[in-house]
C-alpha positions as MATLAB code, in Angstrom:
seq = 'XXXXXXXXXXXXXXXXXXXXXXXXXXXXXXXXXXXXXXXXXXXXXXXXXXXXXXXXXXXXXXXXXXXXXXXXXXXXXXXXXXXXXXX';
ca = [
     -16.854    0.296    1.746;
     -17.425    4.174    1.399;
     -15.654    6.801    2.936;
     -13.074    9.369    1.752;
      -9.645   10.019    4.032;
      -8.914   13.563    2.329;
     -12.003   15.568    1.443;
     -12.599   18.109   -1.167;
     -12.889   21.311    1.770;
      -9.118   20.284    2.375;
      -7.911   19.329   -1.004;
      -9.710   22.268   -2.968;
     -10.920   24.585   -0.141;
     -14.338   23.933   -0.893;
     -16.819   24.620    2.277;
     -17.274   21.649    4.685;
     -20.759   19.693    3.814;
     -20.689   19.961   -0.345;
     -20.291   17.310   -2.772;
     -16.711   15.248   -1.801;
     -16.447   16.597    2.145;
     -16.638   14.085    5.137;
     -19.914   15.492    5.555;
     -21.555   13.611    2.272;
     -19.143   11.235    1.660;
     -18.690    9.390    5.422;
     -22.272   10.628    6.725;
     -24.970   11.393    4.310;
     -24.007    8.670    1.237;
     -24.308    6.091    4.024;
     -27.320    7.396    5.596;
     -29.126    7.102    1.878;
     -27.461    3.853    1.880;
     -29.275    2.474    5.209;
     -32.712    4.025    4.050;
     -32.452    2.228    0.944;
     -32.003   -1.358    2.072;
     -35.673   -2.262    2.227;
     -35.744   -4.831    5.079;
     -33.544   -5.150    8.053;
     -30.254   -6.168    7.635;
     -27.119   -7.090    9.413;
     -24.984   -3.811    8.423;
     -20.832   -4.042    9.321;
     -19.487   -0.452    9.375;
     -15.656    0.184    9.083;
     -15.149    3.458   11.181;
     -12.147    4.432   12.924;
     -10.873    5.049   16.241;
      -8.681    8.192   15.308;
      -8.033   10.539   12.800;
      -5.841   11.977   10.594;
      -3.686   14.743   11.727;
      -5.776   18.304   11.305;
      -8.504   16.491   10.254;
     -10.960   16.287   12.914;
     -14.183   16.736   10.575;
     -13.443   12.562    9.256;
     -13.632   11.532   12.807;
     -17.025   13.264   14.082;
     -18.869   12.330   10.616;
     -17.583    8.601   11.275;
     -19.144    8.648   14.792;
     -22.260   10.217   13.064;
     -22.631    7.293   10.867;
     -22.359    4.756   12.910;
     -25.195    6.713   15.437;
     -27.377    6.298   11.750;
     -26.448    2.850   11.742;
     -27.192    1.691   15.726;
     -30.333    3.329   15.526;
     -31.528    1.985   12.309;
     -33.729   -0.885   11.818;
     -30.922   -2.887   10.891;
     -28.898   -5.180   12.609;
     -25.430   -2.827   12.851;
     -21.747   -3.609   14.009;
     -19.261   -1.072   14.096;
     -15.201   -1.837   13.833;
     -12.972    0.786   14.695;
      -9.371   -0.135   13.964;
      -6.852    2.248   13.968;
      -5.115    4.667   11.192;
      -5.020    2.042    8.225;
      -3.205    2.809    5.103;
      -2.870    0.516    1.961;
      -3.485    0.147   -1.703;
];
C-alpha cells in the first residue's frame, strides 16, 4: 500500500506537488507504479471516501489515482472505506 495521511506541504510548509506532498506520494508514485507493471493486471486500490480535517489536497489526489488506475490497461478495483486509523 502507498499513500501518506500528513504530507510534507503541511508538516514542513513545503509547496504542494514536491517530494513527500499528496501530489507524489498518493498520485504520481502510483501512476509510475501502474506504468511499470508490464502486462495487465488485476490492480486493488485502497482510497478513501473522506478526508482528513483541512486536508482536502489527500482526497482529490486519491480520486486522481484511482482515474490512473480505471483507465489503465489493468484490471482495477477501487475500495473506499472510511477515515481508518491504526498501527
Amino acid at each position: 500500500m502507498i499513500g501518506t495521511l500528513f504530507d510534507t506541504a503541511f508538516t514542513k510548509g513545503t509547496a504542494p506537488g514536491g517530494p513527500g506532498t499528496y501530489e507524489h506520494v498518493n498520485r504520481d508514485i502510483f501512476a509510475t507504479i501502474l506504468q511499470n507493471i508490464t502486462s495487465p493486471k488485476t490492480v486493488i486500490y485502497l482510497s478513501s471516501n473522506s478526508t482528513p480535517p483541512f486536508q482536502p489536497r489527500y482526497l482529490s489526489t486519491k480520486h486522481e489515482a484511482e482515474h490512473l488506475l480505471l483507465n489503465s490497461q489493468h484490471n482495477g478495483y477501487v475500495l473506499r472505506p472510511g477515515f481508518i486509523y491504526s498501527w
